[in-house]
C-alpha positions as CSV (number, residue, x, y, z in Angstrom):
1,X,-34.8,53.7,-1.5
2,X,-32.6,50.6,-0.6
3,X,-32.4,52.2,3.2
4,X,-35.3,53.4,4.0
5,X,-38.9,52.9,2.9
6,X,-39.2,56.1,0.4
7,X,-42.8,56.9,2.3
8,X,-41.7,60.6,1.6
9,X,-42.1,60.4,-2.1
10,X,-45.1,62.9,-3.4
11,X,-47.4,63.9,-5.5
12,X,-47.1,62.9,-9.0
13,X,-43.6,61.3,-8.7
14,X,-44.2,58.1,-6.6
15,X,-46.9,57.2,-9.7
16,X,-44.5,58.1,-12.0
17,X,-42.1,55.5,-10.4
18,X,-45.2,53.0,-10.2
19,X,-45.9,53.2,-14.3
20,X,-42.3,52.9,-14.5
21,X,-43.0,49.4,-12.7
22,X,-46.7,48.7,-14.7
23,X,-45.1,48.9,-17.8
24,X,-42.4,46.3,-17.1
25,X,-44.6,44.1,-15.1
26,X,-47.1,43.7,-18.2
27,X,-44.4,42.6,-20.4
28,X,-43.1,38.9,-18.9
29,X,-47.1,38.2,-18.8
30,X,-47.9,39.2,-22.3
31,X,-44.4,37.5,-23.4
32,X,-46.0,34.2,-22.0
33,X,-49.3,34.3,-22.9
34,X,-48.5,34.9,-26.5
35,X,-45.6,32.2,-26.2
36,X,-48.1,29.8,-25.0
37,X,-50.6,29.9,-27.7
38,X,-48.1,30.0,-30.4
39,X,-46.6,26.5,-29.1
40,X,-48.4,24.4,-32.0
41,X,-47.7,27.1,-35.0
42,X,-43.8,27.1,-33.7
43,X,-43.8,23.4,-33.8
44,X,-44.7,23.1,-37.1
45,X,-42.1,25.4,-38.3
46,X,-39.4,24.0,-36.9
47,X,-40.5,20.4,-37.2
48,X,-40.4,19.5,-33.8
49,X,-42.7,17.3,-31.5
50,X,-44.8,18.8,-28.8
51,X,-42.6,17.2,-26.3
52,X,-39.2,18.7,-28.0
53,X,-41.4,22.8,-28.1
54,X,-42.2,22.4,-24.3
55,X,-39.1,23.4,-23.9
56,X,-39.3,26.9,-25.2
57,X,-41.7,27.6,-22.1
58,X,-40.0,25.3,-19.7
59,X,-36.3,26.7,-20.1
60,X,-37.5,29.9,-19.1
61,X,-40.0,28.9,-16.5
62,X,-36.7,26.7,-14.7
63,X,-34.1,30.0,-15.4
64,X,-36.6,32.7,-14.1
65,X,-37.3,30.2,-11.2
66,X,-33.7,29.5,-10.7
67,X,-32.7,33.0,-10.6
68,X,-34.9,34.7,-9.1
69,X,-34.0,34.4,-5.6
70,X,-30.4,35.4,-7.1
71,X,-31.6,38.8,-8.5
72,X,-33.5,39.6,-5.6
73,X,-29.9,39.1,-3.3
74,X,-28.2,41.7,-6.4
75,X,-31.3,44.1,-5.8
76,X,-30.0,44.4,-2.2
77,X,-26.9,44.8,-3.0
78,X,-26.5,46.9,-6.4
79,X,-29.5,49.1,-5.9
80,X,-33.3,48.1,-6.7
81,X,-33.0,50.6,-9.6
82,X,-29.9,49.6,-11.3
83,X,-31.4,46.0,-11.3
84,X,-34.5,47.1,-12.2
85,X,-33.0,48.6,-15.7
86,X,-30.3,46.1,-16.4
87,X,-33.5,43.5,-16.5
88,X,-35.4,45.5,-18.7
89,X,-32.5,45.5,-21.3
90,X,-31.4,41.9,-21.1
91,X,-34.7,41.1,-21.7
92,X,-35.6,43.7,-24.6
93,X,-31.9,42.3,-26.5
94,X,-33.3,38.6,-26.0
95,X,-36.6,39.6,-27.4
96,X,-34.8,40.8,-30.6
97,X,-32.9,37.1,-30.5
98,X,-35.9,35.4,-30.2
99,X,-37.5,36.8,-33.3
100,X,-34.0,36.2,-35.3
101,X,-34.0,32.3,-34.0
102,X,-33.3,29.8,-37.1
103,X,-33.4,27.0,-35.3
104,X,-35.3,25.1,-31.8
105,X,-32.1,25.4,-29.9
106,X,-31.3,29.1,-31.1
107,X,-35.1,30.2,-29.5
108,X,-34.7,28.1,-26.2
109,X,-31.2,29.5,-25.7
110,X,-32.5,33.0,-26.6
111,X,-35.6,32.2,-24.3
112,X,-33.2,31.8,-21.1
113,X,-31.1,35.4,-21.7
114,X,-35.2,36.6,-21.9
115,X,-35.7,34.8,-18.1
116,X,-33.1,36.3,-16.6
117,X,-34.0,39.3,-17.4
118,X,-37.7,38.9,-16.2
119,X,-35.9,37.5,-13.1
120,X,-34.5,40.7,-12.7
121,X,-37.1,43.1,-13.2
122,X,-39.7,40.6,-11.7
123,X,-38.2,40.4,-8.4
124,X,-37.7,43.7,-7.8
125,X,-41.1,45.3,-9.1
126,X,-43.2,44.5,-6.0
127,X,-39.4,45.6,-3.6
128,X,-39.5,49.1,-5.3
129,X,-43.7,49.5,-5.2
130,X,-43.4,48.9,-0.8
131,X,-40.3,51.0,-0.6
132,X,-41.9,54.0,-2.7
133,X,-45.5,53.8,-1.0
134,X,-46.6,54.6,2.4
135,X,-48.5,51.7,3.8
136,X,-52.0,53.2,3.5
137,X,-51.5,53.6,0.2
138,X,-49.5,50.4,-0.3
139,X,-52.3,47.7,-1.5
140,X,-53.8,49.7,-3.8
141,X,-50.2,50.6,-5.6
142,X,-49.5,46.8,-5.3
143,X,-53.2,45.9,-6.8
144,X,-52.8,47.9,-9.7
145,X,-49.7,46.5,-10.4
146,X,-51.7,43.1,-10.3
147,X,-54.2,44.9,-12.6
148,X,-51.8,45.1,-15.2
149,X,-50.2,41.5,-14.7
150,X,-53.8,40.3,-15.5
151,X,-53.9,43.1,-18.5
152,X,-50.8,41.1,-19.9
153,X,-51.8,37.6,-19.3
154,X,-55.6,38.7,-20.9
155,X,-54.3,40.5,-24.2
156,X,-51.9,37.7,-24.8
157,X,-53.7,35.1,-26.4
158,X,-56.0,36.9,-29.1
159,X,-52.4,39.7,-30.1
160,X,-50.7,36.2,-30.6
161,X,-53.0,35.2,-33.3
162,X,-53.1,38.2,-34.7
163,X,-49.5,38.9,-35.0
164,X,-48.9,35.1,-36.6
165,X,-51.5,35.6,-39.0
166,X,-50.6,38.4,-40.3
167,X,-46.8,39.1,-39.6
168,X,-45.6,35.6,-38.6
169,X,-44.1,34.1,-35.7
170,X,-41.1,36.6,-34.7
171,X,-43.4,39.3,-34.2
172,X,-44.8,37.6,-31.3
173,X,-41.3,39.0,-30.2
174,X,-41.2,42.2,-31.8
175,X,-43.9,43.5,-29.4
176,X,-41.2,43.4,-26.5
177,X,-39.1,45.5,-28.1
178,X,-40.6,49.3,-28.5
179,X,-42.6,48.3,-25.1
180,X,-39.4,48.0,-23.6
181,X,-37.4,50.8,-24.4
182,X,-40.2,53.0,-23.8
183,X,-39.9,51.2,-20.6
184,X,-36.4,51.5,-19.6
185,X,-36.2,55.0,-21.1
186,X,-39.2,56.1,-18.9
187,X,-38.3,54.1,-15.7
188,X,-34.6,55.3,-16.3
189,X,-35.7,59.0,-16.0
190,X,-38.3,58.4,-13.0
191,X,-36.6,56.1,-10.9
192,X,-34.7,57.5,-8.0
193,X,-31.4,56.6,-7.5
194,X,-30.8,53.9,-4.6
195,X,-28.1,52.7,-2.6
196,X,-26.3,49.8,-1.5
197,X,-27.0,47.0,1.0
198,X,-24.5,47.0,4.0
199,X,-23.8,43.6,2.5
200,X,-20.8,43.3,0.9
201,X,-20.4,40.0,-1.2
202,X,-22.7,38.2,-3.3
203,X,-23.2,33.8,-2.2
204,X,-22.0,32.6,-5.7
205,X,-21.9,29.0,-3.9
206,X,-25.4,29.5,-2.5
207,X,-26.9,30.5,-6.5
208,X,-25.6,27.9,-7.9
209,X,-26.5,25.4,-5.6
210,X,-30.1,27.0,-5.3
211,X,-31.0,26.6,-8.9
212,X,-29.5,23.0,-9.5
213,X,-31.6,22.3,-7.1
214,X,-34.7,24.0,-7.8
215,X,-33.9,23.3,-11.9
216,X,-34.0,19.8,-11.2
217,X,-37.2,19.5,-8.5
218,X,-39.2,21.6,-11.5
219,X,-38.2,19.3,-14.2
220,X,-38.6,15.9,-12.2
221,X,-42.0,17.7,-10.9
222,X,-42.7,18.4,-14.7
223,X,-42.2,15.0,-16.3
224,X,-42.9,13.1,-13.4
225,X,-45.5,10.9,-15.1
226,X,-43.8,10.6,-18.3
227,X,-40.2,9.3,-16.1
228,X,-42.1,6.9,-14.3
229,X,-40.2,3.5,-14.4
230,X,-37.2,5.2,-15.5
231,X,-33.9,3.6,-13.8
232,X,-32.4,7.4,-13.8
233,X,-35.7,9.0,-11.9
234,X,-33.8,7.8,-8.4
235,X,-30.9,8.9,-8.9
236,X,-31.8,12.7,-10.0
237,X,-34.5,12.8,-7.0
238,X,-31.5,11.5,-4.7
239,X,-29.5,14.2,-6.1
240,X,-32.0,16.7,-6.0
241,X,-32.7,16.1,-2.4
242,X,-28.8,16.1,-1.9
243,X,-28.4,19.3,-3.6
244,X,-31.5,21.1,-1.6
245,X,-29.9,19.6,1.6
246,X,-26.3,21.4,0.4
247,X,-28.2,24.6,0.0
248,X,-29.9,25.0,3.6
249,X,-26.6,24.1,5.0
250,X,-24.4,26.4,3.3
251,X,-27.2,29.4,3.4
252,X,-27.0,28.7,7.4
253,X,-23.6,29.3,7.5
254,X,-22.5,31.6,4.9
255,X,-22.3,35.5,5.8
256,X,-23.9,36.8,3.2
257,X,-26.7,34.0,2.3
258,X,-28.7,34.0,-1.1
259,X,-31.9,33.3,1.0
260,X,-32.0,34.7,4.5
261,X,-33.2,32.0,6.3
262,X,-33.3,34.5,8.9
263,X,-36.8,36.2,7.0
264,X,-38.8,32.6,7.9
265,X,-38.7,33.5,11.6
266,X,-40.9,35.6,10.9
267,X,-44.4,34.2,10.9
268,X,-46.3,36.5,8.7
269,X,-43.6,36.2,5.9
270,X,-43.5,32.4,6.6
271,X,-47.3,32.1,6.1
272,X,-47.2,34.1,3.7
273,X,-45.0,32.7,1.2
274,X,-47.0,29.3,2.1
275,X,-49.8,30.9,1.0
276,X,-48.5,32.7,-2.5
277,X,-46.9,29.1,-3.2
278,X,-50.4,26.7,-2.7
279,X,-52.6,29.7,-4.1
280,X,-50.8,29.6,-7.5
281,X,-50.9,25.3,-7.6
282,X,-54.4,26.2,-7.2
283,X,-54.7,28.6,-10.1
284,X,-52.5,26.7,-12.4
285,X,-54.5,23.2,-11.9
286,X,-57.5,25.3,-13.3
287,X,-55.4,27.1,-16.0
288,X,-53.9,23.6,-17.1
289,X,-57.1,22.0,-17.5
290,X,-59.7,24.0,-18.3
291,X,-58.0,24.3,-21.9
292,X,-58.4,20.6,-22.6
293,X,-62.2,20.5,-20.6
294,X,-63.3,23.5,-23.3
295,X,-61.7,21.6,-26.5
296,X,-60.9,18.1,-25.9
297,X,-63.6,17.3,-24.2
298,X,-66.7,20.1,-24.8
299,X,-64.7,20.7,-28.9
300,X,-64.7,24.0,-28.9
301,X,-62.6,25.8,-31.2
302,X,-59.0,27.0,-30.0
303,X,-60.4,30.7,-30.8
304,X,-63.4,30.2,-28.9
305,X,-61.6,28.2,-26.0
306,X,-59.2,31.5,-25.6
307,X,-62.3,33.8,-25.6
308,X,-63.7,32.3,-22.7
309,X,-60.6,32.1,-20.5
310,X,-60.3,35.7,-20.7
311,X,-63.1,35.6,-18.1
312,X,-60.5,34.3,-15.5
313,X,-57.7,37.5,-15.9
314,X,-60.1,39.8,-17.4
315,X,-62.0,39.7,-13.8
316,X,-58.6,39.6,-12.0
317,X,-57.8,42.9,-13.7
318,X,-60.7,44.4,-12.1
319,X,-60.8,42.7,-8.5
320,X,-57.5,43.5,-7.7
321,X,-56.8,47.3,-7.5
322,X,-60.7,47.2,-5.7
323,X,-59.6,44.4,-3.3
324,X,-55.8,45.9,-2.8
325,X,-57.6,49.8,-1.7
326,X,-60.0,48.0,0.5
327,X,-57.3,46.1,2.3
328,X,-55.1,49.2,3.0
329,X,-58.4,50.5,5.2
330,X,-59.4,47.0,6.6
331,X,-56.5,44.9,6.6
332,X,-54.6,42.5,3.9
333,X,-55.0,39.4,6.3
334,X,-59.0,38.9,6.2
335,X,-59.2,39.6,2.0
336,X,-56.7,37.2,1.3
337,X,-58.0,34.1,3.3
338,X,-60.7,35.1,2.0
339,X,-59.8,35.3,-1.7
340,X,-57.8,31.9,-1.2
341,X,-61.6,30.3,-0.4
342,X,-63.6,32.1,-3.2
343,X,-60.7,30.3,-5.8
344,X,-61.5,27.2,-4.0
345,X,-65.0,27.8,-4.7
346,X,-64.5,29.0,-8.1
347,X,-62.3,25.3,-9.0
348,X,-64.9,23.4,-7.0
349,X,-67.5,24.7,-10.0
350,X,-65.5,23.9,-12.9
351,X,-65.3,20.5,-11.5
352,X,-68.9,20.3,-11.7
353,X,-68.7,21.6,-15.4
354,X,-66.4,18.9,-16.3
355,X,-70.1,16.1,-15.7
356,X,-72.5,18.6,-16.6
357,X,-71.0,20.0,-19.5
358,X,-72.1,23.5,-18.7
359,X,-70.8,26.3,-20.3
360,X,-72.5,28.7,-17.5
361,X,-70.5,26.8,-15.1
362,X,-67.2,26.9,-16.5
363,X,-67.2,30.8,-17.0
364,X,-68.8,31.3,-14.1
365,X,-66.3,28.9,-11.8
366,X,-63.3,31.1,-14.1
367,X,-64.8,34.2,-13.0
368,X,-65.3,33.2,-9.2
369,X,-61.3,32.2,-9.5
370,X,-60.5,35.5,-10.8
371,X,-62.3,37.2,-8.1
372,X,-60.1,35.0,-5.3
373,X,-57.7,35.4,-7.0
374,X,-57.7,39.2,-7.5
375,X,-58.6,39.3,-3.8
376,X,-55.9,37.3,-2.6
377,X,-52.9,38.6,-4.5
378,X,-52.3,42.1,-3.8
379,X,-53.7,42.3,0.0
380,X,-51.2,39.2,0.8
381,X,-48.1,41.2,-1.6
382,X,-48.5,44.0,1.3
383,X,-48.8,42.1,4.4
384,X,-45.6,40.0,3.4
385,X,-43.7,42.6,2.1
386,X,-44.7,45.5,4.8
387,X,-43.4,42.7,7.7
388,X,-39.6,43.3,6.1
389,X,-36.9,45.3,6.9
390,X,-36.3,47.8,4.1
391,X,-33.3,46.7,3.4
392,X,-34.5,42.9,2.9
393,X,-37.1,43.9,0.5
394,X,-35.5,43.0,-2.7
395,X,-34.6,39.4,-1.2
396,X,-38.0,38.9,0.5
397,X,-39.2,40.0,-3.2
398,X,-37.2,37.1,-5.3
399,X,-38.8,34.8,-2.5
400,X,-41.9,35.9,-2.9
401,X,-41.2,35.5,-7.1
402,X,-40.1,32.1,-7.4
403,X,-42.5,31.0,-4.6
404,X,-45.5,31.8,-7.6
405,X,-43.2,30.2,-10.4
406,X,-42.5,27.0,-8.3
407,X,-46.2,26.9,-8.2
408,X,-47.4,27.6,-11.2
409,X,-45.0,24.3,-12.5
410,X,-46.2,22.3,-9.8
411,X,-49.6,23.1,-10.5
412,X,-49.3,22.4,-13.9
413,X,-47.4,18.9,-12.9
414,X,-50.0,18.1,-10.4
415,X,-52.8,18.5,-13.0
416,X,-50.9,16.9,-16.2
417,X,-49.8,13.7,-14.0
418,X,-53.2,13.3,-11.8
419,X,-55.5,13.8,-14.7
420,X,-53.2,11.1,-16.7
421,X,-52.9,8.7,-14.1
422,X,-56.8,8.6,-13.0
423,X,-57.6,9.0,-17.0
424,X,-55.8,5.5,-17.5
425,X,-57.3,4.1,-14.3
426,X,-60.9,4.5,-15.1
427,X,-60.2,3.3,-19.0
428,X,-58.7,0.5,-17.3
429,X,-61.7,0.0,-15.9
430,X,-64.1,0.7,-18.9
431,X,-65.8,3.4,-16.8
432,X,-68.7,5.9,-18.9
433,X,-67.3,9.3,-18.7
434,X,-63.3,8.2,-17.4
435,X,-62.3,12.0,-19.5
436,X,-64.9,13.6,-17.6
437,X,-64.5,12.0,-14.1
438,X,-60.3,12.4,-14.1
439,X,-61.0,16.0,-14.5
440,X,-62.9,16.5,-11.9
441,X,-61.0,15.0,-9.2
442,X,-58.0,16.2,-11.0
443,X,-59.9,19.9,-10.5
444,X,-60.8,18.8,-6.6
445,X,-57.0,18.5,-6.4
446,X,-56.7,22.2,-7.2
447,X,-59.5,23.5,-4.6
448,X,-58.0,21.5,-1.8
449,X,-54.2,23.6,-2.4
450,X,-56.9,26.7,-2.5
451,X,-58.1,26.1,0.8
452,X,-55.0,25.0,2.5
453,X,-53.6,28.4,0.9
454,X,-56.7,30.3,3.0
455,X,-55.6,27.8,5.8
456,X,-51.9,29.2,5.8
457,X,-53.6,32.8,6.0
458,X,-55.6,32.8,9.1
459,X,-52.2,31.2,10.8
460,X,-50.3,34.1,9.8
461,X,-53.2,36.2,10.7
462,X,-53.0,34.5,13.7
463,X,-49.5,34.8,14.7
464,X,-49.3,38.6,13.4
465,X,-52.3,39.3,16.7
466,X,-50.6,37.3,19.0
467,X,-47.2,39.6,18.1
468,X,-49.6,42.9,17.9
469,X,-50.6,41.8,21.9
470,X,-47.0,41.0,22.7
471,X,-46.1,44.6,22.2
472,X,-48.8,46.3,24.0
């Protein structure tokens, strides 16, 4: 499978390999979802300030990131399978120290063995579903594994408070645990055994420069607002534009590179990734503040709040298989600009929800997202993917992974630091409706990355024609 694409694979045991794949692809989004909404219950237990319990999610956001591009190098190299289990395992024995935590620093440490085993698994999920799948059959198999991310990022929220109610924090952990060995089990049987990469030796130089530097750009990115005036903000952006600097270098001259810098000559890929990376600041701009616009400003209950976001994965979880079977006959290209404008669309009306204070608008602007959004993902996944060699899947795969977790921090920076700093301009100011008014430009921010994401796909659409005439 690490040769060749495995296009041969029939009837029923290429969708036995891609439940294999579902099952583990709904676990690291119904990890986070839960994690996410038990932040204020696990503060309380352990005494800790909001600030300080951040870190539970941000430690594994900045590991997963980190090693991502990592992972998807050992995929190449080890085998897409072998990688593919080893993941599943690290992350099921982390689950179980999660749960067993007795202290802040116990959980967060326990929280970074859980990211690099989602790094694992993560980055090769979409790797194994191109190399299994023929490409007319490609989207749809790459949509339903979309399907099932928004399954895990839907069901999250209300099995949280549930399982804290009633059972109390760890079990938000415990869930992981029989999901996962059912998983490995399963995927352990079904997946076929893969070889090696030609590649002979891993870039140990190149990983750990790579995530010093991307570790450091997510957590200046992240408490950007909170740092400014700091003596020490210099310094680290300095450094972290020394370190990235140190990393291009060596990957361009290094035989065995972390990231082939040889995969952005090509156009569609390039574009591509452009697009994942601006499309998920886009999403995460809305997910970051439409929280606060339902309870902060609207006071609706935390229950009720989660209810109505639901509308935003719920209708990914249908969009995305319909949008990923549709683009194997048409084409990914034209569904994915077009997705990227419908999310614009979709932020541009929870903007206008933020003055009107209308609950039509906010869950119909979350379901207009979800449809861009289900649109987008999946037909872009396949175009990227499908312009790789086979035997750069696994690393195009890690790029294509920490490209969405770069922008779903950023996102969430962009939101938290232009929504604080126009917030404190406008009270400055004694303007009516200063709450109101930051979140909607702070929302506008998100619809313009949205377009310039749709932007990034009619140039890649662009340059794949011209290539297509080329060879003719």
């Amino acid at each position: 499978m690490d040769n060749e694409p495995n296009t041969a694979v029939r009837e029923p045991r290429r969708w036995h390999i891609l439940i294999a794949i579902l099952f583990g692809s709904v676990m690291g989004p119904l990890d986070s979802s839960i994690v996410y909404t038990s932040l204020p219950t696990l503060a309380d237990y352990f005494s800790v300030s909001l600030e300080k319990i951040s870190w539970i999610s941000m430690a594994y956001l900045i590991v997963m990131g980190g090693f991502l591009l990592p992972c998807g190098k050992l995929g190449d190299l080890i085998g897409f399978r072998k990688s593919y289990l080893v993941g599943l395992l690290v992350f099921v024995i982390a689950s179980l120290f999660c749960s067993l935590s007795s202290s802040l620093n116990e959980l967060v440490i326990a929280r970074v063995l859980q990211a690099i085993g989602a790094a694992m698994s993560l980055a090769m999920a979409p790797a194994i579903i191109t190399a299994t799948f023929a490409p007319g059959e490609r989207g749809k198999a790459l949509g339903i594994q979309g399907m099932l991310v928004a399954v895990g990022l839907a069901v999250g929220p209300g099995l949280g408070g549930f399982l804290i109610d009633y059972l109390g924090w760890p079990s938000i952990f415990w869930i992981n645990m029989p999901l996962g060995i059912v998983t490995f089990i399963f995927a352990y049987l079904v997946l076929p055994k893969s070889g090696r990469s030609e590649d002979k030796s891993f870039d140990w130089a190149g990983s750990v420069l790579g995530f010093l530097s991307l570790a450091l750009l997510i957590v200046l990115t992240s408490q950007a607002y909170t740092w400014v005036g700091s003596p020490s903000v210099l310094f680290l952006s300095f450094l972290g534009i020394a370190l990235t600097i140190a990393f291009i270098r060596w990957e361009m001259v290094v035989p065995d590179p972390i990231l082939d810098l040889g995969l952005f000559r090509n156009r569609v890929f390039s574009w591509g990734i452009l697009a994942v990376l601006f499309n998920f600041i886009a999403q995460y701009v809305a997910v970051f503040l439409t929280p606060f616009l339902l309870q902060s400003y609207l006071h609706y209950s935390a229950a009720a709040a989660g209810t109505i976001m639901t509308a935003f994965p719920f209708t990914v979880l249908f969009t995305a298989p319909i949008a990923g079977s549709l683009s194997d006959r048409y084409g990914s290209q034209r569904f994915a600009a077009l997705g990227c404008f419908i999310c614009a669309g979709g932020i541009i009306f929870l903007s206008m929800s933020a003055m009107t204070k209308n609950l039509n608008l906010i869950v119909g602007g979350l379901i207009i997202l979800g449809l861009g959004t289900g649109a987008f993902q999946s037909p872009n996944t396949s175009a990227v993917l499908s312009s790789v060699k086979t035997a750069r899947l696994g690393a195009a795969s890690g790029v294509m992974a920490t490209s969405r977790t770069i922008g779903m921090v950023l996102g969430i920076s962009i939101a938290s630091n232009l929504f604080s700093h126009q917030y404190a301009v406008l009270q400055n100011q004694f303007v009516d409706n200063a709450f109101a008014i930051a979140l909607m430009k702070s929302y506008q921010a998100g619809g313009l990355m949205a377009c310039l994401a749709g932007i990034f796909i009619l140039m890649q659409r662009r340059n794949s024609q011209q290539a297509a005439k080329l060879q003719q």
